[in-house]
C-alpha positions in Angstrom: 238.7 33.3 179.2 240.9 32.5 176.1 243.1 30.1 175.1 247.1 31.0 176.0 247.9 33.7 173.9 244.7 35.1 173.4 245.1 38.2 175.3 243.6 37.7 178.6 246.9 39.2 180.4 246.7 42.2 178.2 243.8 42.8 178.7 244.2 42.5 182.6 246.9 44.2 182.2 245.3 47.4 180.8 242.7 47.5 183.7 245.5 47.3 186.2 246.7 50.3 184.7 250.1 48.3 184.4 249.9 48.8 180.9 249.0 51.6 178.2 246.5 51.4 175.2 247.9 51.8 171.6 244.9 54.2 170.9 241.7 55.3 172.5 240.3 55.8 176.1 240.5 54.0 178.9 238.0 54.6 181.8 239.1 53.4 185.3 236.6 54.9 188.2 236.2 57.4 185.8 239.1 58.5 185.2 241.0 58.2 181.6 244.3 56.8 182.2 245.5 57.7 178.9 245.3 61.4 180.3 247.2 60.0 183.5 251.3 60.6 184.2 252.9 56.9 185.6 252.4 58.7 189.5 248.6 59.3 188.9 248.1 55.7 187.6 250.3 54.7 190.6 248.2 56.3 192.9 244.6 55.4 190.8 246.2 51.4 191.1 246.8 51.9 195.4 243.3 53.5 195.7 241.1 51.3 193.4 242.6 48.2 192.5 243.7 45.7 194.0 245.8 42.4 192.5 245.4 38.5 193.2 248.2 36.3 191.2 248.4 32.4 190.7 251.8 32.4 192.8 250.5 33.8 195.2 253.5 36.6 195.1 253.9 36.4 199.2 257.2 37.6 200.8 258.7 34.2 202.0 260.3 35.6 205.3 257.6 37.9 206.2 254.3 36.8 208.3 251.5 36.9 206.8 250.5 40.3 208.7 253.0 42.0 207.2 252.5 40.5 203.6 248.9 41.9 203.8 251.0 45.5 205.3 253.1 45.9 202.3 250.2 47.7 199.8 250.1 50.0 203.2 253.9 51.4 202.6 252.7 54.6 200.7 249.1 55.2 202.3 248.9 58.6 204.3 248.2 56.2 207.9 249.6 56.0 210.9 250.8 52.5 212.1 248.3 51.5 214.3 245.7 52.1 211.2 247.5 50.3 209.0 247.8 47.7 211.8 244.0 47.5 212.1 243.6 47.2 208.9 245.9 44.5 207.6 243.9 42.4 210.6 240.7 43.0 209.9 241.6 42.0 205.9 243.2 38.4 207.5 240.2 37.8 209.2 237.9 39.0 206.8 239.2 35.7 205.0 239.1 33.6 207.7 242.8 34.0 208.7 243.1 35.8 211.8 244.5 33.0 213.3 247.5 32.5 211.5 248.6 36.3 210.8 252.0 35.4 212.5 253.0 32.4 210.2 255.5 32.8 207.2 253.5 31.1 203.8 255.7 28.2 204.4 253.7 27.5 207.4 250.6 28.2 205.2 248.7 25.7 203.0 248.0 27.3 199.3 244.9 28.1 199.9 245.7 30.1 203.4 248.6 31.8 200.8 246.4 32.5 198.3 243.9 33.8 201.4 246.8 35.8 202.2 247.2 37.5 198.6 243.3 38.2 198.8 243.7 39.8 201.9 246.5 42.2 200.8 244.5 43.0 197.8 241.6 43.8 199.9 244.1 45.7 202.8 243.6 49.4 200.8 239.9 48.6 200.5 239.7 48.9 196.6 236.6 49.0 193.9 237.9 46.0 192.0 239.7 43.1 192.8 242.0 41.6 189.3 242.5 37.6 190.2 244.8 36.6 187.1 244.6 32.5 187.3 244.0 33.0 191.3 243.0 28.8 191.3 245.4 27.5 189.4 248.2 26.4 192.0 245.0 25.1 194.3 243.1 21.9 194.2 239.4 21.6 193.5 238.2 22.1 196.7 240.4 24.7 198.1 239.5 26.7 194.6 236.0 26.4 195.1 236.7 27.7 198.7 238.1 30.7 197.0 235.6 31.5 194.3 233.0 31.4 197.3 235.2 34.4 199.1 235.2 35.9 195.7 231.4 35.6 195.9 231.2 37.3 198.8 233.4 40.2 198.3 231.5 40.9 195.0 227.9 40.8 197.0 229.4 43.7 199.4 230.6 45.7 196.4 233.6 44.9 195.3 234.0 44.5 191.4 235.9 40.9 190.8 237.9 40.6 187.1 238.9 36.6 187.1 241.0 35.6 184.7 240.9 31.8 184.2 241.3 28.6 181.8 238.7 26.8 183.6 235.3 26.4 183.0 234.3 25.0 186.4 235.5 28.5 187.7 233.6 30.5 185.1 230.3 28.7 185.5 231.0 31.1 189.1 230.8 34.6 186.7 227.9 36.7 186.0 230.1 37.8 182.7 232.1 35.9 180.7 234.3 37.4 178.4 235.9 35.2 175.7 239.5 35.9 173.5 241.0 34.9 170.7 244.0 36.3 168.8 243.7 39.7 170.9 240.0 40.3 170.2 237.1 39.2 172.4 234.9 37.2 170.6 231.9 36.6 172.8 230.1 38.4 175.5 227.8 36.6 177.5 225.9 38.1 180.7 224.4 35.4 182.1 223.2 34.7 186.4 226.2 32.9 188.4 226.0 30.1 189.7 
């Protein structure tokens, strides 16, 4: 959490291995991606991580089976895998009735259930959700933060990025910026 500016991005940023540090280590699933050439992080980013935006990112055109598909291109599959598993990340988030609809067809929060589900399709260690509620209303961003929940109780790591304090009161850690440092670090039992 931070105020604009603060260096939340940056931070995210460096954990998606999207960016590189100015000086010392970075650790990802221990591995030091200071130490890593751009196709290693590549690879370390399509094995471990995967990434939840506010827009939603979601190829107009394309259903929402083959949005989830896309993170699949470069994984050593065969179709009917990739297949299987772009389904079973739909209706792991309660979509698997509406994998054939465009996101025009889709409500924000199915779109955003969408983007989840594509950042869940390569099965990764951590999830990084940079403002994932802040296109959605109240009760469709609660909706969310509840599937966040539940992916973090069956292992996966969740790194939310967010301006809202009704979304961090769902954290077991917040971390707070200001002017590129974090200033506070509080562990503390979600709610």
């Amino acid at each position: 959490m931070g105020p604009s500016g603060s260096g939340k991005s940056t931070f995210m940023n460096l954990l998606g291995a999207l960016d590189q540090p100015t000086r010392g280590k970075l650790i990802i699933a221990g591995r030091d991606l200071t130490q890593m050439d751009d196709d290693a992080q590549a690879q370390l980013r399509n094995e471990t991580l995967g990434f939840v935006f506010q827009q939603f990112m979601l190829l107009a055109r394309t259903s929402a089976l083959d949005n989830v598909k896309l993170p699949l291109m470069y994984a050593a599959m065969d179709r009917d895998e990739k297949q299987e598993r772009a389904v079973a990340a739909l209706k792991r988030v309660g979509l698997g009735e509406r994998m054939d609809h465009s996101p025009a067809q889709l409500s924000g929060g199915q779109q955003q259930r969408v983007a989840i589900a594509r950042a869940l399709v390569n099965q990764p260690r951590m999830i990084l959700a940079d403002e994932p509620t802040g296109a959605l209303d109240s009760v469709t961003a609660e909706e969310i933060m509840t599937l966040f929940a539940v992916l973090n109780a069956d292992g996966v790591t969740v790194i939310l990025v967010t301006h809202e304090e009704e979304i961090a009161e769902h954290a077991r850690r917040i971390i707070r910026f200001r002017d590129g440092r974090i200033i506070s670090d509080e562990n503390r039992q979600a709610a």
